[in-house]
C-alpha positions in Angstrom: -5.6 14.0 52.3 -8.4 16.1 51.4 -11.5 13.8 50.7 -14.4 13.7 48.3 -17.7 11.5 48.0 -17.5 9.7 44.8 -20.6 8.6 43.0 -22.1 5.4 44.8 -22.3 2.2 43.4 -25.9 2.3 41.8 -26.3 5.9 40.6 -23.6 7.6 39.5 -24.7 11.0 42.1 -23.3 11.9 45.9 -23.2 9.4 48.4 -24.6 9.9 52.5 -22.4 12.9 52.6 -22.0 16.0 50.5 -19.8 16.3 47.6 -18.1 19.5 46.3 -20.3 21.5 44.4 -19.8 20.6 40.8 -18.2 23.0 38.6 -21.3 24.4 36.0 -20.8 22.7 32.9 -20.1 25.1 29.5 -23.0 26.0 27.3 -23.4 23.9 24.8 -22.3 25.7 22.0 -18.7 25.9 23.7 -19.2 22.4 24.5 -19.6 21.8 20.6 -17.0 23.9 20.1 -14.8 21.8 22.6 -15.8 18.6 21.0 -14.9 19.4 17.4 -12.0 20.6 17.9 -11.2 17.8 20.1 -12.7 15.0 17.5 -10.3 17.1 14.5 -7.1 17.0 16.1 -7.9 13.4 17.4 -8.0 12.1 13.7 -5.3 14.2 12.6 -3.1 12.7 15.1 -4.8 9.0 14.5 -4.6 9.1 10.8 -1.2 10.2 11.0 -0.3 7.6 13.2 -1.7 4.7 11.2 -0.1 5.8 8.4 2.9 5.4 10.3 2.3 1.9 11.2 0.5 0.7 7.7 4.7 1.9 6.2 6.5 0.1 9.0 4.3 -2.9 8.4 4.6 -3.5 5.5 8.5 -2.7 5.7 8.6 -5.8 8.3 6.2 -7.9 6.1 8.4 -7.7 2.9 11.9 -7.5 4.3 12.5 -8.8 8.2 9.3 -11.2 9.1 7.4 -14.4 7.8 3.9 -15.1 8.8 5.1 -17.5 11.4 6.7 -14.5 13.4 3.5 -12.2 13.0 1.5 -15.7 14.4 3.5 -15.2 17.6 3.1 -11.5 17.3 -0.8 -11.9 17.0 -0.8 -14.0 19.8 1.4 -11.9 22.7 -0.8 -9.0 21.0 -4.3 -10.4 21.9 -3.1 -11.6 25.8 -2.3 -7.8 26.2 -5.0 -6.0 24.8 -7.5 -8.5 26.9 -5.2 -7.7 30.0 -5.2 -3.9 29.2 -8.8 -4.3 29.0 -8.9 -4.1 32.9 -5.7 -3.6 34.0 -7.0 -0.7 35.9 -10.5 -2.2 36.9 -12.4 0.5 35.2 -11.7 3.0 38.0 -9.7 5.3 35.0 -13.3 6.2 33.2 -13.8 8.0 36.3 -11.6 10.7 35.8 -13.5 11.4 32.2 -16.9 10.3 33.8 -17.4 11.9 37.4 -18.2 15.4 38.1 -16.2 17.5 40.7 -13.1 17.7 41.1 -11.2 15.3 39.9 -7.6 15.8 41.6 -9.3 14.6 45.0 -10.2 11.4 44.1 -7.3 10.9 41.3 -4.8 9.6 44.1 -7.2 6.7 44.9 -7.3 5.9 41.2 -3.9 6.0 41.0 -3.0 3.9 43.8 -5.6 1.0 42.4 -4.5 1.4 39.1 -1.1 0.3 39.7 -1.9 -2.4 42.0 -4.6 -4.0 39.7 -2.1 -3.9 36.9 1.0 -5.1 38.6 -0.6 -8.2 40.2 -2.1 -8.8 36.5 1.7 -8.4 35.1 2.6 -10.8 37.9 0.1 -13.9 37.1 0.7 -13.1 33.2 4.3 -13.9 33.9 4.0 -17.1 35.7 1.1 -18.3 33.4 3.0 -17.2 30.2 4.6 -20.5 28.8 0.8 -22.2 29.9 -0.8 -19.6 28.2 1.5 -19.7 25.2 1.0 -23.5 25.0 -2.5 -23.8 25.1 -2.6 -21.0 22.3 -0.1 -22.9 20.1 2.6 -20.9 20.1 5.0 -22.0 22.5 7.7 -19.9 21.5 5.6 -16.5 22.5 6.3 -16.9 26.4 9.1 -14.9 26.1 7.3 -12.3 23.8 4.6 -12.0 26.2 6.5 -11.4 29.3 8.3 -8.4 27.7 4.9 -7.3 25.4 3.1 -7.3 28.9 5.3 -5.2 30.5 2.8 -2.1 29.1 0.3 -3.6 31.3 2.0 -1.7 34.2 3.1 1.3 32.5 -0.9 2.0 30.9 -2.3 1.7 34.4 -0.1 4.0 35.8 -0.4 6.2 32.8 -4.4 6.0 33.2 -4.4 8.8 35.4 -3.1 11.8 33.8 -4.2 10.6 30.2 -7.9 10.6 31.5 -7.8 14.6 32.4 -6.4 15.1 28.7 -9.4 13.1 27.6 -11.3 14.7 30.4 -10.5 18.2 29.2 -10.6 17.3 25.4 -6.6 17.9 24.9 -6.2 16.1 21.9 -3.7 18.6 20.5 -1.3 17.7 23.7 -2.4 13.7 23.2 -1.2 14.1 19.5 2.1 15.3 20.5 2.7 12.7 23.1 1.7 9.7 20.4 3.7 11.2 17.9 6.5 10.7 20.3 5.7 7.3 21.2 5.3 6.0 17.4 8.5 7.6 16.7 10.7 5.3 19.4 8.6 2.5 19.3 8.9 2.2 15.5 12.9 2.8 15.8 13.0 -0.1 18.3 11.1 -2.8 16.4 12.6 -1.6 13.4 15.9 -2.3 14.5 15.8 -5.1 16.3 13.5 -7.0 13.9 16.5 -6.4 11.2 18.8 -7.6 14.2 17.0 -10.7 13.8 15.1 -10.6 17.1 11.8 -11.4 15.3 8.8 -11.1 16.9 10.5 -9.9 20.4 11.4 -6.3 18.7 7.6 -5.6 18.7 7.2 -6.8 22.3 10.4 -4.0 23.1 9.6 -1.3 20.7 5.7 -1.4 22.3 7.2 -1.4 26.1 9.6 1.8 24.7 6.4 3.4 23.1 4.5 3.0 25.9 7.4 4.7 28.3 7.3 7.6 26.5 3.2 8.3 26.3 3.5 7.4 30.5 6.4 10.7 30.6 4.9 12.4 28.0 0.9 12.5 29.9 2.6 13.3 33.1 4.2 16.5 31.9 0.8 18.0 29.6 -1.2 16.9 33.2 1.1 17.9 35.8 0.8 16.8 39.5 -1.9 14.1 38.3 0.6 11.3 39.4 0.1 11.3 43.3 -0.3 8.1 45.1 -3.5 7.9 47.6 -5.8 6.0 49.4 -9.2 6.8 51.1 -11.2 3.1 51.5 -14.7 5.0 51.0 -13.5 6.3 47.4 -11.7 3.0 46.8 -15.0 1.3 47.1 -17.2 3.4 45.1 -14.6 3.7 42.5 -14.3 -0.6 42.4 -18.8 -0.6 41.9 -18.4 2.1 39.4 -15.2 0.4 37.6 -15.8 -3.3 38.2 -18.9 -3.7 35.8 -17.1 -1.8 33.2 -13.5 -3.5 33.4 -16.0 -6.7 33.0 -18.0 -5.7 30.4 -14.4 -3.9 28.4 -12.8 -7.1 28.9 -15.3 -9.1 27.3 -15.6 -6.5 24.6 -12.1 -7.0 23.7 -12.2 -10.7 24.1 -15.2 -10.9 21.5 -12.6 -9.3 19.3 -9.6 -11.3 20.1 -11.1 -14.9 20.6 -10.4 -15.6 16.8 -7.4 -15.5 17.4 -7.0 -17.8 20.1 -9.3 -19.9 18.0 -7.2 -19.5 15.1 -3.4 -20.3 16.3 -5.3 -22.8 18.2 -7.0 -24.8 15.4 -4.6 -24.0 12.2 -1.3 -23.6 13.1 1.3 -20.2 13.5 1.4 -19.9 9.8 -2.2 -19.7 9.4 -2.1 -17.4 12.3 0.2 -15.4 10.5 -2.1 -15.0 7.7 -5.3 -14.3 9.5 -3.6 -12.0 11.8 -2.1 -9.8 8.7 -5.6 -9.6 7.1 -7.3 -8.8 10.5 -4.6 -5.6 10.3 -5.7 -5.0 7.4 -9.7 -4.8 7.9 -9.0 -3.0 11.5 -7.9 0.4 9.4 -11.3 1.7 8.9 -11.6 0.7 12.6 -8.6 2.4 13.9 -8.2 5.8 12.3 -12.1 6.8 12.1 -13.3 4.4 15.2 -10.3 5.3 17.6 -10.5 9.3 16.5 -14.6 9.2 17.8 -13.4 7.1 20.9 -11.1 9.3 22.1 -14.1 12.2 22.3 -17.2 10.0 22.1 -17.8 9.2 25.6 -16.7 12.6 27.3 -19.1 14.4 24.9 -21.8 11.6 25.4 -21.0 11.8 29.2 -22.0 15.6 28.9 -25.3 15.1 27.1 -26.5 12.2 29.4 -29.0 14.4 30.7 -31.2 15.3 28.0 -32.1 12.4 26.1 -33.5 13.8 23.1 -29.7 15.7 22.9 -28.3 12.7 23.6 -30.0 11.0 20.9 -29.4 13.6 18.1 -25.6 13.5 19.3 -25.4 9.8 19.1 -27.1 9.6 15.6 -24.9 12.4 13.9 -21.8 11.1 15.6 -23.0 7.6 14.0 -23.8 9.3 10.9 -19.7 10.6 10.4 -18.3 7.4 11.1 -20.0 5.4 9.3 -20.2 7.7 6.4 -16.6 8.2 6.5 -15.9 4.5 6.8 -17.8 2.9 4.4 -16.0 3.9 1.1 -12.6 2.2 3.3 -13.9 -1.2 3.8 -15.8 -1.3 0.0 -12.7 -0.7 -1.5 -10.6 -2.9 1.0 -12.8 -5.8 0.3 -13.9 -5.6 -3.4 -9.9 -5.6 -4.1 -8.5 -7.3 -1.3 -6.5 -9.9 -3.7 -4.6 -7.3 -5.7 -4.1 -4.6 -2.7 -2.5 -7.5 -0.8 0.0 -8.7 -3.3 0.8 -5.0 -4.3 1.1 -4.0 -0.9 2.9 -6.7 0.8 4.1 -9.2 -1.7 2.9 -12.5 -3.4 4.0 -14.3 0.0 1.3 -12.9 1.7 -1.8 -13.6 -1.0 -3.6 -16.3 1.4 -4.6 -13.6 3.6 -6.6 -12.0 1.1 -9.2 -14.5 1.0 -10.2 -13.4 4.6 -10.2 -9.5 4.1 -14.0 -9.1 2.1 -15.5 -10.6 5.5 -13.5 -9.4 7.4 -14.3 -5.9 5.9 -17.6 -6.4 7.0 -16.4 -7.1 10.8 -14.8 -3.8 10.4 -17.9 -1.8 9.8 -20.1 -3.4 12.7 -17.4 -2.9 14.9 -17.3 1.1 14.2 -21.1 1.5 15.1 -21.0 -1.2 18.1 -18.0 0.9 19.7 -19.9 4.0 19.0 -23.3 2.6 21.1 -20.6 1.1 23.8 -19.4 4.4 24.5 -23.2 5.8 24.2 -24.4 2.9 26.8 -21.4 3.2 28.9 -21.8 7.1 29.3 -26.0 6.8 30.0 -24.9 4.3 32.7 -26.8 1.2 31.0 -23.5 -1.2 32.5 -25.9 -4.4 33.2 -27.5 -4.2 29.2 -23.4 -3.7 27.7 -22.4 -7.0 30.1 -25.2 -8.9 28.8 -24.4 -7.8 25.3 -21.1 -8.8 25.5 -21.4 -11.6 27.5 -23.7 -13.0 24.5 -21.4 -12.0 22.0 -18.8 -14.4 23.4 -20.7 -16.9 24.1 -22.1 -17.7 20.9 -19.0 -16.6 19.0 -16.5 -19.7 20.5 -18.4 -22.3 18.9 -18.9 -20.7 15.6 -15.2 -19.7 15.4 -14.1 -23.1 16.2 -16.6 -25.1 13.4 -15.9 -22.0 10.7 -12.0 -22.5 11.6 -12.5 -26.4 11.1 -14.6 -26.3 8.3 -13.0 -23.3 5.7 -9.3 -22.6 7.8 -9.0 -18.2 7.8 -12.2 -17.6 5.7 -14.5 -19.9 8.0 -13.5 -18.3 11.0 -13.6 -14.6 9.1 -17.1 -15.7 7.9 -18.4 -17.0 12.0 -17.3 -13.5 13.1 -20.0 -11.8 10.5 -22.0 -14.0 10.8 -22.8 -13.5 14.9 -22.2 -10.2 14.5 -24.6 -9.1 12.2 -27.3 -11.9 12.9 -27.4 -11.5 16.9 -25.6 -8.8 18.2 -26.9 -5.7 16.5 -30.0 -6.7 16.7 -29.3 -6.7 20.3 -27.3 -3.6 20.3 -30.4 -1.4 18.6 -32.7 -2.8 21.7 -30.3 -1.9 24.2 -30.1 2.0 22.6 -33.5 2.1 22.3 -34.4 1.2 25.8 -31.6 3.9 26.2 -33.8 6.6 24.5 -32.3 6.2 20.9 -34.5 4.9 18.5 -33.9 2.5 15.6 -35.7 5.4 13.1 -32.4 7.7 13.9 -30.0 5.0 13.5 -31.6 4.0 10.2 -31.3 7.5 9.0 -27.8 7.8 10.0 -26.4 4.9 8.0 -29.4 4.9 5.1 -27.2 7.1 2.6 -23.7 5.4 3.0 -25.1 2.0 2.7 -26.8 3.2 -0.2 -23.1 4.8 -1.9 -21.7 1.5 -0.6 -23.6 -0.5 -2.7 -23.1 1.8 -5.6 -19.6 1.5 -5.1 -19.4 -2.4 -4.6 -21.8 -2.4 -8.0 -19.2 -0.4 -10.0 -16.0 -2.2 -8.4 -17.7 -5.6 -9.6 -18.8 -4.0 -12.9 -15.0 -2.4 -13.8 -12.0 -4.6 -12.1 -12.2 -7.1 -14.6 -12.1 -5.1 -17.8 -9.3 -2.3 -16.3 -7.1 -5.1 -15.0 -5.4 -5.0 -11.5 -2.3 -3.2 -11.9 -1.7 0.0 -9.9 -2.9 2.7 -12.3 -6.1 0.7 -13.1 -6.5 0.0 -9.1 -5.9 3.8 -8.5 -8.7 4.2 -11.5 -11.0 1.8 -10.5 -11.2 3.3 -6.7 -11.2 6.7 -8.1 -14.4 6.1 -10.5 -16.1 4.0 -6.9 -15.6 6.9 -4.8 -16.8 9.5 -6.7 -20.3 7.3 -6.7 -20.1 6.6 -3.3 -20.1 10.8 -3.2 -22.9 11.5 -5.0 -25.3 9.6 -3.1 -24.2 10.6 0.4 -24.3 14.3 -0.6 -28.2 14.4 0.2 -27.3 13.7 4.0 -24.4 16.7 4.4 -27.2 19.1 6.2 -27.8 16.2 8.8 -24.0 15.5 9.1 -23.2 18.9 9.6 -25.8 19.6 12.3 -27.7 21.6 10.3 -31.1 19.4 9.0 -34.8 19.2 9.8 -35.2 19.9 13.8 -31.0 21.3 13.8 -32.0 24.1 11.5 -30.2 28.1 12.9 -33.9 28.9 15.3 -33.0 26.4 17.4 -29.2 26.5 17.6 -30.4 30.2 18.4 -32.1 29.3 21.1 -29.3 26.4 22.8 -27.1 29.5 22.9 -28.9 31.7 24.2 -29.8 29.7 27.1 -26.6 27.8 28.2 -27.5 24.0 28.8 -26.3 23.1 33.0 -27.3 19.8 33.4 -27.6 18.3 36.4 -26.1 15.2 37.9 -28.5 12.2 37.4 -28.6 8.9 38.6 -27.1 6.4 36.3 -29.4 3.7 34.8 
């Protein structure tokens, strides 16, 4: 097998012995180019998608499952999404992250991929009915030896869908979820109206996942070929390892709750919290997981040049967040009447949680955003510590919120560390990254400004237009419409196009392609 020096462990550039020369990266207007395109067809395809699943959820909420199913649901759904977390031992970002050629070094990603992941399936199995247990579920064993299953499939799958993130093919990744949400949906669908409960999730995910696996292996051909050379293997495990740690944590800060929750209050309660938890993650999941999927392979390519890196960073910042806030305002200042239209009377306890949770939402959006950012400027030690002190502090707030006020204590305990300790923490970490709070500030001043205007006129109106659908549809219109009039002053700066982005200096980018050069990772 033909080999390649990978990065070493510490900085990211060639090891003892020369690597291939790396291809010259694009100017950076077709780099722009690239990355919109990419970042349009990403939330076509994720909007789309959680459409999809916001229908078929609340078709299972109202007709085939009780909040005691979607307890055990929540439950087998956390274990996996902490396993999938670092299933592959972080050795995947390499594909999007490392220069070169990638085909000579994919083998050895391969090859650990799917031996990380299927010892992981392999202890998740035997530990399942522990693990269950100790969660208080003890009928999600069986759920999570099936639901775990994609644990195997998503490493091997790791391979070829990092060159379509690699090579900004979101048109291609669209196609290949599509197909996935269209089985998976059938599956659970029809076996949860079969009366399997919550196991037709667990089978519908595994036949979802099947399908992306087949589907990234025919849009990246001949990226599924097992290898092994030990000096790649290593510097693939010192570049993956801190990142699989830091992910996992990441995705255990998010999850803990509900641990804590099943744990503490019961399935039912589970149920409840889980369903409003859904319900705050949409913001998070069509404009958060759209960014994601171009983020770091755009941040990767500006990691060079810090003051582009910066300006990236804050106007990607700026679009999320402007494009998020209006979601959670209006998801929180009518979460009581938008659950019970939506789902059914049955389900009203959960809307106690959502206004908080709303809030959760948001911070989430900009903390994935700087993960990315940290992860693609090589600042691994700062995003462990991060983490690390997320978690830490989160558990025992979780667990007196829980006690104290059930679903809204615990909803409250998330916010609470969130805000108070971890962005402040986040802004430090960017900062010592070259991105200063004065950016971020400017980047979120205007749509915290329209949220307020809208939370003001959603507070001012709902009682006197009453909450039926028409007055709902109303009342969001009228709260909108403020929220647009006071983020119009930042469209220059969203569009690229304000003080220090103005048409000179684009002139000058083009006419001068950017080639950065590979730097050692912080």
């Amino acid at each position: 097998m033909d080999t390649a020096r990978a990065p070493d462990s510490e900085t990211g550039g060639p090891s003892d012995a020369p690597a291939p020369p790396a291809p010259a990266l694009p100017a950076a207007p077709s780099l722009g180019r690239k990355v919109r395109s990419a970042a349009r067809w990403s939330l076509i395809n994720t909007v789309v998608m959680r459409l999809g699943n916001f229908a078929t959820g609340i078709v299972l909420a109202r007709f085939a499952l009780g909040p005691a199913e979607w307890g055990v649901y929540g439950i087998a759904q956390t274990v996996l999404l902490v396993l999938l977390s670092a299933n592959e031992l972080g050795v995947g970002l390499a594909i999007v992250r490392w220069e070169g050629d990638a085909r000579r070094f994919a083998p050895t990603v391969l090859t650990l991929s799917a031996l990380s992941s299927g010892l992981l399936y392999v202890a998740l199995f035997a530990a399942a009915p522990t693990v269950a247990g100790l969660l208080g579920s003890p009928d999600a064993a069986g759920v999570l030896r099936v639901m775990c299953l994609c644990v195997v499939i998503d490493g091997v799958a790791q391979v070829p869908g990092g060159f379509l993130t690699r090579e900004f093919a979101q048109g291609k990744r669209m196609i290949i979820d599509g197909l996935n949400f269209v089985l998976s949906t059938s599956v659970t669908l029809l076996l949860a109206f079969e009366g399997w409960g919550a196991m037709s999730f667990a089978w519908g995910a595994v036949a979802g996942n099947v399908v992306t696996l087949i589907g990234c292996s025919l849009a990246a051909p001949g990226t599924l070929k097992f290898g092994w050379d030990p000096e790649q293997a290593r510097a693939l495990l010192r570049f993956g390892l801190p990142l699989a740690g830091a992910s996992m944590l990441a995705l255990a800060v998010v999850n803990v709750d509900t641990m804590v929750v099943g744990a503490t209050l019961g399935s039912v309660s589970l149920g409840f919290y889980v369903l409003a938890f859904n319900i705050s993650g949409w913001p998070v999941r069509i404009i958060s997981e759209a960014a994601r999927r171009v983020s770091f392979a755009g941040f990767s390519r500006l990691a060079d040049s810090p003051q582009a890196l910066a300006q990236g960073f804050s106007r990607a910042l700026g679009v999320v967040i402007t494009a998020t806030v209006p979601l959670c305002v209006l998801l929180a200042g009518l979460a009581g009447p938008a659950v019970q239209l939506i789902y059914g009377s049955q389900w009203a306890p959960a809307a106690a949680a959502l206004p908080w949770l709303m809030a959760l939402g948001l911070i989430r959006i900009g903390s994935e955003l700087a993960y990315d950012c940290l992860v693609a400027i090589g600042q691994r030690r700062s995003l462990f510590l991060v983490q690390g002190l997320w978690l830490v502090a989160l558990i025992p707030v979780l667990l007196a919120g829980a006690r104290l006020n059930g679903i809204v204590g615990a909803s409250q305990a998330h916010v609470l560390v969130a805000g108070g300790m971890v962005v402040p923490v986040f802004l430090v970490a960017l900062s010592r990254g070259g991105i200063g709070v004065g950016r971020i500030a400017r980047a979120c001043a205007w749509p915290f400004l329209g949220g307020a205007v809208m939370a003001a006129i959603i507070l001012g109106l709902k009682h006197r237009l009453g909450d039926g659908p028409l007055a709902l549809l109303a009342l969001g219109a009228i709260a909108l419409a403020g929220y647009t009039l006071c983020v119009l002053p930042s469209r220059d700066f969203l569009r690229g196009v304000g003080p220090g982005d103005g048409p000179h200096r684009g002139r000058h980018r083009s006419s001068a392609p950017v080639r950065p050069t590979r730097q050692d990772m912080r």
